[in-house]
PDB file with one MODEL, atoms N, CA, C and O in Angstrom:
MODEL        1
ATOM      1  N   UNK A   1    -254.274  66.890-139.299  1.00  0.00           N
ATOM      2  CA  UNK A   1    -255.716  67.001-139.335  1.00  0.00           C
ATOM      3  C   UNK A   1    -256.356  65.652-138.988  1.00  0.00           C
ATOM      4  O   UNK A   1    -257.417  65.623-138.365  1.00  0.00           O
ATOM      5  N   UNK A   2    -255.773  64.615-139.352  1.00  0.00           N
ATOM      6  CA  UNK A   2    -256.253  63.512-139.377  1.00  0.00           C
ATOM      7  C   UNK A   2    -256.027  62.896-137.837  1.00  0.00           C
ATOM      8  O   UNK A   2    -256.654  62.052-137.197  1.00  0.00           O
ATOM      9  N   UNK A   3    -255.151  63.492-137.613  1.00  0.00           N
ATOM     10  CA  UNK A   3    -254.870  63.100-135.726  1.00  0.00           C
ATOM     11  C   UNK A   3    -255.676  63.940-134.819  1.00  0.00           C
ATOM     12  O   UNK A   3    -255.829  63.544-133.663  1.00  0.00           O
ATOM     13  N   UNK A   4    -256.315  65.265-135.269  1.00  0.00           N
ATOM     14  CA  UNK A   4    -257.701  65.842-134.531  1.00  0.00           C
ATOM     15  C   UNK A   4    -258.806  65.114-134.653  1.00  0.00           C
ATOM     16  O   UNK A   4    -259.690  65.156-133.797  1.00  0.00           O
ATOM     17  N   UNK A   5    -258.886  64.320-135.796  1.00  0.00           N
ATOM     18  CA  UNK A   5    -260.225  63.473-136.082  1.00  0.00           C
ATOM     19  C   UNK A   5    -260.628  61.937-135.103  1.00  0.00           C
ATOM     20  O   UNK A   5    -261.576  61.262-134.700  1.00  0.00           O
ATOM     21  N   UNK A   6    -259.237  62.019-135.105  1.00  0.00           N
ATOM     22  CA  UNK A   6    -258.660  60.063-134.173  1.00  0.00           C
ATOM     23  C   UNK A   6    -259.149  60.558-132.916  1.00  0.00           C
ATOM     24  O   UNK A   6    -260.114  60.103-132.302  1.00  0.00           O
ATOM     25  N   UNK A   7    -258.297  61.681-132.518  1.00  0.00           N
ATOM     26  CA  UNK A   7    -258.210  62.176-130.933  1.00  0.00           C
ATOM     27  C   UNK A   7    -259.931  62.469-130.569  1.00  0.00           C
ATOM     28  O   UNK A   7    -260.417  61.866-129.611  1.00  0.00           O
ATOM     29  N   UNK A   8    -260.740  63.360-131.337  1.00  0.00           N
ATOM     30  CA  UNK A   8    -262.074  63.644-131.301  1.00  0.00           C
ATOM     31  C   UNK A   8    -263.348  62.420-130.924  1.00  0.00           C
ATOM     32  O   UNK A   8    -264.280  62.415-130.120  1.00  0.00           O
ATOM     33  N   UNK A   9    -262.696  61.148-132.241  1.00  0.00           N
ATOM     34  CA  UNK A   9    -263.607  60.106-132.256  1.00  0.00           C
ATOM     35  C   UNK A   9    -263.714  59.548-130.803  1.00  0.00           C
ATOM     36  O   UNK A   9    -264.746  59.158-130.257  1.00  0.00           O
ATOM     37  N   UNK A  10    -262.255  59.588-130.194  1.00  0.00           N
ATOM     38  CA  UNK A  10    -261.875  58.376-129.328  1.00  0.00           C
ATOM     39  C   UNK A  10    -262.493  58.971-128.167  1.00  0.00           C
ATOM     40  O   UNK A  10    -263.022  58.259-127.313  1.00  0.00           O
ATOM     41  N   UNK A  11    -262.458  60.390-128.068  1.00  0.00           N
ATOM     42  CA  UNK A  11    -263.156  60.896-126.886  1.00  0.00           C
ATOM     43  C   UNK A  11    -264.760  60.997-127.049  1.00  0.00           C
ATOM     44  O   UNK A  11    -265.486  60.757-126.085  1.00  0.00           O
ATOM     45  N   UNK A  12    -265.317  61.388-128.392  1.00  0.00           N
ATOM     46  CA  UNK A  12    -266.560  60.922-128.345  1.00  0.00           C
ATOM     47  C   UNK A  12    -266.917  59.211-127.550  1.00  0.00           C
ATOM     48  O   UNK A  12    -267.720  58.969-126.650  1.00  0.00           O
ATOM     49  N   UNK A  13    -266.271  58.540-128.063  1.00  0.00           N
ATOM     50  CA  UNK A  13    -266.249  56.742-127.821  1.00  0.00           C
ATOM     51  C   UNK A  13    -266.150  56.865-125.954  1.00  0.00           C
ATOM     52  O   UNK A  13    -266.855  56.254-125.150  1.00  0.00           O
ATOM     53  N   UNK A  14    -265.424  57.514-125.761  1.00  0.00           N
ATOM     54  CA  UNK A  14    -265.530  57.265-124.293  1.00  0.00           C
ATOM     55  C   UNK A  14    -266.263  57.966-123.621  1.00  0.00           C
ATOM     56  O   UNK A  14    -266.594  57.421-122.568  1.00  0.00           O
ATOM     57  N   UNK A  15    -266.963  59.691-123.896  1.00  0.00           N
ATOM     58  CA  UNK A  15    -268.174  60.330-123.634  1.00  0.00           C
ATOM     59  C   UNK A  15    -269.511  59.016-123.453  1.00  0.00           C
ATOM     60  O   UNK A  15    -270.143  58.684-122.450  1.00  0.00           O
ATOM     61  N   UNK A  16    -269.571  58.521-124.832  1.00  0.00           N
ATOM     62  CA  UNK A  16    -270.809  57.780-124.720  1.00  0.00           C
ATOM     63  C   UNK A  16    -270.218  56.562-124.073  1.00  0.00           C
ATOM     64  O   UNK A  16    -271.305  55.986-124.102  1.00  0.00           O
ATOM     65  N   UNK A  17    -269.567  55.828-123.611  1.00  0.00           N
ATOM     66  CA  UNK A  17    -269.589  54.980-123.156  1.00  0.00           C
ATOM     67  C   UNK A  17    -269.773  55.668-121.364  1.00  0.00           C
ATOM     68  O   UNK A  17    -270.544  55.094-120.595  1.00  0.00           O
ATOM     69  N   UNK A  18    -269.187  56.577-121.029  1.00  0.00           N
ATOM     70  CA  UNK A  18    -269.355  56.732-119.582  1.00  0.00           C
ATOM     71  C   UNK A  18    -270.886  57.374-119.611  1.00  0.00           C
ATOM     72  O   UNK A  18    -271.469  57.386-118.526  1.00  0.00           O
ATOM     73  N   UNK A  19    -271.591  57.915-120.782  1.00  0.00           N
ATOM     74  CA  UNK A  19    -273.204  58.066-120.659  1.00  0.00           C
ATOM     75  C   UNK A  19    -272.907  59.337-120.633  1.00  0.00           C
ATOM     76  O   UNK A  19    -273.719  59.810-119.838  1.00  0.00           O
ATOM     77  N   UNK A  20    -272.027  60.447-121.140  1.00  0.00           N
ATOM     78  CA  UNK A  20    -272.500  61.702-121.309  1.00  0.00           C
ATOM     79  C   UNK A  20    -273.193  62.094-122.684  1.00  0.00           C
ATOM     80  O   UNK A  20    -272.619  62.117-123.773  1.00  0.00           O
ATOM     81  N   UNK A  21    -274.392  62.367-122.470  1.00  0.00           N
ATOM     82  CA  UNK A  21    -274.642  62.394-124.119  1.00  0.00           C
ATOM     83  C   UNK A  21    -274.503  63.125-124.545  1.00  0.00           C
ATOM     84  O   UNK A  21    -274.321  62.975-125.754  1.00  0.00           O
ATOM     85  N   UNK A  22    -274.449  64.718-123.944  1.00  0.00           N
ATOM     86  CA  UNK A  22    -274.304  65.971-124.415  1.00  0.00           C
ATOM     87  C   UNK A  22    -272.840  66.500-125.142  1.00  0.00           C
ATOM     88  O   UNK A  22    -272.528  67.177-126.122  1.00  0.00           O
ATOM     89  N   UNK A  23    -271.999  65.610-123.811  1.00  0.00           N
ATOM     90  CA  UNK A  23    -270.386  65.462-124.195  1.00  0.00           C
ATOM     91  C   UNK A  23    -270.438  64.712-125.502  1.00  0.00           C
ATOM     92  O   UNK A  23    -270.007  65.356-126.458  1.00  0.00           O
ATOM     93  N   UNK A  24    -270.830  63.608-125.731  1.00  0.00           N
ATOM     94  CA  UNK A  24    -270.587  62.769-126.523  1.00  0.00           C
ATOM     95  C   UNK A  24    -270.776  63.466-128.009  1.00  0.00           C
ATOM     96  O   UNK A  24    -269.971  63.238-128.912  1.00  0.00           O
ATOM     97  N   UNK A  25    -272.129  64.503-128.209  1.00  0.00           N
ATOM     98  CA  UNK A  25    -272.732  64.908-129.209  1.00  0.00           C
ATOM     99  C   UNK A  25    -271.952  66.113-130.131  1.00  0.00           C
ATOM    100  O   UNK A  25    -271.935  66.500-131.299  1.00  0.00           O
ATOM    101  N   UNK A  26    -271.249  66.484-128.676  1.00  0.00           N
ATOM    102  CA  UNK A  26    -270.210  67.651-129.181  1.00  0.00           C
ATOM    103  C   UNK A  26    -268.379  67.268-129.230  1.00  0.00           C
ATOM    104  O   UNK A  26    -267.500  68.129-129.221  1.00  0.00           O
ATOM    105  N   UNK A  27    -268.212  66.163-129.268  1.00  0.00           N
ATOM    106  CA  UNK A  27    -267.348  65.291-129.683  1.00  0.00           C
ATOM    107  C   UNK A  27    -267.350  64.792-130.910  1.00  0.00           C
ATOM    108  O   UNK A  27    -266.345  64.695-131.615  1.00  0.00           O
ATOM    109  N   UNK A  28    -268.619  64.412-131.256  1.00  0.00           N
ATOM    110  CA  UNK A  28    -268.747  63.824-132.348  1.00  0.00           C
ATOM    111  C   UNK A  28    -269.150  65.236-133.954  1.00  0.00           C
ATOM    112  O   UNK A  28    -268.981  65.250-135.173  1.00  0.00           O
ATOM    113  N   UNK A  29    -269.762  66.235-132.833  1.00  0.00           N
ATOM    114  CA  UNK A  29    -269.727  67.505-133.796  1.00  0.00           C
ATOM    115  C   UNK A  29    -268.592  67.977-134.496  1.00  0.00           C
ATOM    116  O   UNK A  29    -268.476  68.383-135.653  1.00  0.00           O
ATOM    117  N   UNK A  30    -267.553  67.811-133.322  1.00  0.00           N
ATOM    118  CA  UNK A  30    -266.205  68.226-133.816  1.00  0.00           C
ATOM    119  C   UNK A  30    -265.744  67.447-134.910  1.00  0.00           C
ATOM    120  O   UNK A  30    -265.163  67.797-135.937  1.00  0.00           O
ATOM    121  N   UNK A  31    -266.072  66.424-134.544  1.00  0.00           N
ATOM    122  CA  UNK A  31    -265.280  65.220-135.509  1.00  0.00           C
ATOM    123  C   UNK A  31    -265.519  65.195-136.568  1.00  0.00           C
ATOM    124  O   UNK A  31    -264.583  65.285-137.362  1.00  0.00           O
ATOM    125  N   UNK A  32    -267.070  65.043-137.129  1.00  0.00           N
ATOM    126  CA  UNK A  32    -267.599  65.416-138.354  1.00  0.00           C
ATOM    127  C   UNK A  32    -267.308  66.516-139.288  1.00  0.00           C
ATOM    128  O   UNK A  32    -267.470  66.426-140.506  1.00  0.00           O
ATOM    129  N   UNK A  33    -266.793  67.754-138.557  1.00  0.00           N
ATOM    130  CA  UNK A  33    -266.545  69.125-138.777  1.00  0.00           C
ATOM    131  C   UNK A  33    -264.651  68.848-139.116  1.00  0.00           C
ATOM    132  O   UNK A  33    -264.126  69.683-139.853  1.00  0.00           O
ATOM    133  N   UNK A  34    -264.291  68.387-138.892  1.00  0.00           N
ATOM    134  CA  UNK A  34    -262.783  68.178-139.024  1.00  0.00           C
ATOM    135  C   UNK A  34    -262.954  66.875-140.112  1.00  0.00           C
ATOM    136  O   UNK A  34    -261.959  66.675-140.808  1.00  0.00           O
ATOM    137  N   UNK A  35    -263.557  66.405-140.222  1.00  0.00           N
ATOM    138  CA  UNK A  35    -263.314  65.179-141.346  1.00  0.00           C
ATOM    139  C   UNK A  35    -264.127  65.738-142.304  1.00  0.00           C
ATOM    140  O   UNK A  35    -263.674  65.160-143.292  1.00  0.00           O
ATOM    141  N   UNK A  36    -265.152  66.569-142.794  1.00  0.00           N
ATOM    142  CA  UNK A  36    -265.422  67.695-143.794  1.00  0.00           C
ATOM    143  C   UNK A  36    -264.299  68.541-144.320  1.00  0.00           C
ATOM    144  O   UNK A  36    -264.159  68.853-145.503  1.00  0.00           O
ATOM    145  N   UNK A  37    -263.527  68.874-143.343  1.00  0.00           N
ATOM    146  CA  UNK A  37    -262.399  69.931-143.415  1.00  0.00           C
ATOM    147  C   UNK A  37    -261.185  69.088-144.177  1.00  0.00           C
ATOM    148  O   UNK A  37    -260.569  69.414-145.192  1.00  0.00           O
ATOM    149  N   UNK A  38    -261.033  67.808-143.294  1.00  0.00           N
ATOM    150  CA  UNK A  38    -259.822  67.182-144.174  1.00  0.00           C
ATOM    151  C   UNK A  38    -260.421  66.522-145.759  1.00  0.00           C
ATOM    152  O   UNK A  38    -259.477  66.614-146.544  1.00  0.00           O
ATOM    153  N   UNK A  39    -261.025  66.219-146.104  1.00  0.00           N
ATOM    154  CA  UNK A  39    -261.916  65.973-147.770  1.00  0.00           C
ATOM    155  C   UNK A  39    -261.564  66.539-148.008  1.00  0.00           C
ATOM    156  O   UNK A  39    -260.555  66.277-148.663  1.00  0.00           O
ATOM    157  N   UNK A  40    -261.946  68.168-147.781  1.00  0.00           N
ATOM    158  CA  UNK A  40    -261.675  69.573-148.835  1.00  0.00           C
ATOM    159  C   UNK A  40    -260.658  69.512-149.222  1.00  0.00           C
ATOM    160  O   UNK A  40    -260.368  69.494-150.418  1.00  0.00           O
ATOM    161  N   UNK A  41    -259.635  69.450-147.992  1.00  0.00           N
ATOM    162  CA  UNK A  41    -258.133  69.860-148.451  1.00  0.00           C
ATOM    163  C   UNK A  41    -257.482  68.502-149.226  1.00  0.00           C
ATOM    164  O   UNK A  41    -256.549  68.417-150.025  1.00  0.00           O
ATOM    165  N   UNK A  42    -258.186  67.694-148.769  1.00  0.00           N
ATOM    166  CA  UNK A  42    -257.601  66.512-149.876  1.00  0.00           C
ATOM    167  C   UNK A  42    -258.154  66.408-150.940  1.00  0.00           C
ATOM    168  O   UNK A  42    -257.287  66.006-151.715  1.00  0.00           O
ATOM    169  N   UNK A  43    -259.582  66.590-151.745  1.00  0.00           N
ATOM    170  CA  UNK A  43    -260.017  67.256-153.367  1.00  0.00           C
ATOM    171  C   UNK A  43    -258.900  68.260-154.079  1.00  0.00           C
ATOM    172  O   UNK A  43    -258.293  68.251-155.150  1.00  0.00           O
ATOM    173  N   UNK A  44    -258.948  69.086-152.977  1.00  0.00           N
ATOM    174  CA  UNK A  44    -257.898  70.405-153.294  1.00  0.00           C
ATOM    175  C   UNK A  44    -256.694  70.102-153.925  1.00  0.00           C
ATOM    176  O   UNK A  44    -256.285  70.352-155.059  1.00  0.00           O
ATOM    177  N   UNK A  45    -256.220  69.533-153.005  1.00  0.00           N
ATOM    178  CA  UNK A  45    -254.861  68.453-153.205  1.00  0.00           C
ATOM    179  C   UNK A  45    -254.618  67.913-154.266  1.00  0.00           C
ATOM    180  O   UNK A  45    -253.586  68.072-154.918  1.00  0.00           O
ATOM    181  N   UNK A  46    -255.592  67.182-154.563  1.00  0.00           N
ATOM    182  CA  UNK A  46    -255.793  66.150-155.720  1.00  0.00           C
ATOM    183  C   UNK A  46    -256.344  66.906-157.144  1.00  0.00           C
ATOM    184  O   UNK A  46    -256.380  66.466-158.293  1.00  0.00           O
ATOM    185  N   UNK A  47    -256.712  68.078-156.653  1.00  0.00           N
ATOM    186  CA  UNK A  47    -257.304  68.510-158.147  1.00  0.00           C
ATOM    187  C   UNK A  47    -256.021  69.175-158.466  1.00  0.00           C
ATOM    188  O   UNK A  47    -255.529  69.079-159.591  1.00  0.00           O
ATOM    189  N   UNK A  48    -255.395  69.932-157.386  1.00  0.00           N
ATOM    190  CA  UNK A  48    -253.899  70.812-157.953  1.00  0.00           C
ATOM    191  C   UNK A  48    -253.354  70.118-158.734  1.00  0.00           C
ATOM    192  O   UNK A  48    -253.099  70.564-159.852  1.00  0.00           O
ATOM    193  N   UNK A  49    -253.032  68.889-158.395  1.00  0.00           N
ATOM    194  CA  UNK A  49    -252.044  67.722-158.837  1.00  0.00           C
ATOM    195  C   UNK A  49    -252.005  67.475-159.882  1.00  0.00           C
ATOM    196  O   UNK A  49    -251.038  67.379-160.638  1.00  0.00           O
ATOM    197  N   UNK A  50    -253.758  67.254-160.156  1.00  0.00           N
ATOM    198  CA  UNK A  50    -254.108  66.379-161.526  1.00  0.00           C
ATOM    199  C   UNK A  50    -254.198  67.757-162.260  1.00  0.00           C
ATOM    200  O   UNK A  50    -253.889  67.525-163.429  1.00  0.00           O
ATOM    201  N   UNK A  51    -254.453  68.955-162.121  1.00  0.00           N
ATOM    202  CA  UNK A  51    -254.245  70.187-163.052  1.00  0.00           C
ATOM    203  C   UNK A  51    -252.745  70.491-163.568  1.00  0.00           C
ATOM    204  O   UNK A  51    -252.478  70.446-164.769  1.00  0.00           O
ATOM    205  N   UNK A  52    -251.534  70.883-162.328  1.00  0.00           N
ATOM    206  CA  UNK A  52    -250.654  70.942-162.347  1.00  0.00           C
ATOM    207  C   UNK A  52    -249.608  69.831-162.803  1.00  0.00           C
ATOM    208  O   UNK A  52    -248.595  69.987-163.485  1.00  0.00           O
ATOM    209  N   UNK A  53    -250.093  68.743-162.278  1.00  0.00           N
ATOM    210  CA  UNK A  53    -248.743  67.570-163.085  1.00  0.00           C
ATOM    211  C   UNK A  53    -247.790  67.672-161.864  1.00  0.00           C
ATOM    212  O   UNK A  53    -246.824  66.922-161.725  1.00  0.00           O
ATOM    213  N   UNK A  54    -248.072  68.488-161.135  1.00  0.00           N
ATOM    214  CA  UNK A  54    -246.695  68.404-160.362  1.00  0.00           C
ATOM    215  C   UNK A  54    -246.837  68.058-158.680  1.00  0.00           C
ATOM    216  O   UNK A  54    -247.007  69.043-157.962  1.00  0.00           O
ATOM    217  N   UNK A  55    -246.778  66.769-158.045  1.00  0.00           N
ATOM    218  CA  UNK A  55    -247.004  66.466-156.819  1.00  0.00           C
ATOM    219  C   UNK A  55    -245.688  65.754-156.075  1.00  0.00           C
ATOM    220  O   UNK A  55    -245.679  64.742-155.374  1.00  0.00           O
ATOM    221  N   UNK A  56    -244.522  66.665-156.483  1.00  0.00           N
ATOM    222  CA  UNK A  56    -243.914  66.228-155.199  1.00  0.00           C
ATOM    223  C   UNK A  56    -242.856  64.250-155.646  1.00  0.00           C
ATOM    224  O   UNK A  56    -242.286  64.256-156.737  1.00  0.00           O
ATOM    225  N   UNK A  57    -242.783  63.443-155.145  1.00  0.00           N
ATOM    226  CA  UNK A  57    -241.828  62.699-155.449  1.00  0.00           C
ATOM    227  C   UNK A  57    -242.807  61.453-155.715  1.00  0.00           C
ATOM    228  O   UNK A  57    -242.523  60.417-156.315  1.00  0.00           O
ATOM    229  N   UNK A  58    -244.280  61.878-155.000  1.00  0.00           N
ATOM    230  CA  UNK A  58    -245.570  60.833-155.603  1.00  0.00           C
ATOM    231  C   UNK A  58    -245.551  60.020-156.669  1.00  0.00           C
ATOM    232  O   UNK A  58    -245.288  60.467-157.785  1.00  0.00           O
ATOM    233  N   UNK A  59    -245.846  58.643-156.442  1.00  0.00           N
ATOM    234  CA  UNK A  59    -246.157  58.036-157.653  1.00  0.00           C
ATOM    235  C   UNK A  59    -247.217  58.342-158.584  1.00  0.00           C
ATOM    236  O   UNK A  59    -248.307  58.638-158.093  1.00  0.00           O
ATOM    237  N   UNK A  60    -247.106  58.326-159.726  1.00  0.00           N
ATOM    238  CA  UNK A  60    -248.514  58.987-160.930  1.00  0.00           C
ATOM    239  C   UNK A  60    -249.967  58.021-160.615  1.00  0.00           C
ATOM    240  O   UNK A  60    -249.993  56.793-160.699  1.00  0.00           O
ATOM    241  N   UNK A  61    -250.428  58.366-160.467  1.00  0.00           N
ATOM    242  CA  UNK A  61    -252.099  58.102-160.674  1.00  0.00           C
ATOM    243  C   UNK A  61    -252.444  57.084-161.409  1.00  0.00           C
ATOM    244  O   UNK A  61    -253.634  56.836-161.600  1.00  0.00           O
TER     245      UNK A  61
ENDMDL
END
C-alpha cells in the first residue's frame, strides 16, 4: 500500500513539474485516497493488537 502512495506522489511531482495540472490533481487525488486507506488499516492493526495481545514476533509497545 505504501508503494502505491510513493509511486502516486512521484508521478504527481512530475505531472506538476512538466505543468499538467489536471494530471497532477488526479495524482495527487489518488494519493491522498491511498494514504487514508493505509491509516485505517494501520489503526485497525494496532487496535487488534492492543485488544488481542497477540502481534506476531513484534516487540511490545
Amino acid at each position: 500500500m505504501v508503494r502505491y502512495m510513493v509511486i502516486f506522489f512521484v508521478l504527481a511531482v512530475l505531472a506538476a513539474f512538466f505543468g499538467f495540472g489536471g494530471l497532477a490533481a488526479d495524482f495527487a487525488g489518488i494519493a491522498k485516497i491511498l494514504a487514508v486507506i493505509f491509516i485505517i488499516l494501520f489503526l485497525a492493526t494496532l487496535g487488534y493488537r492492543l485488544i488481542t495481545g497477540r502481534g506476531g514476533n513484534l516487540p511490545p509497545l
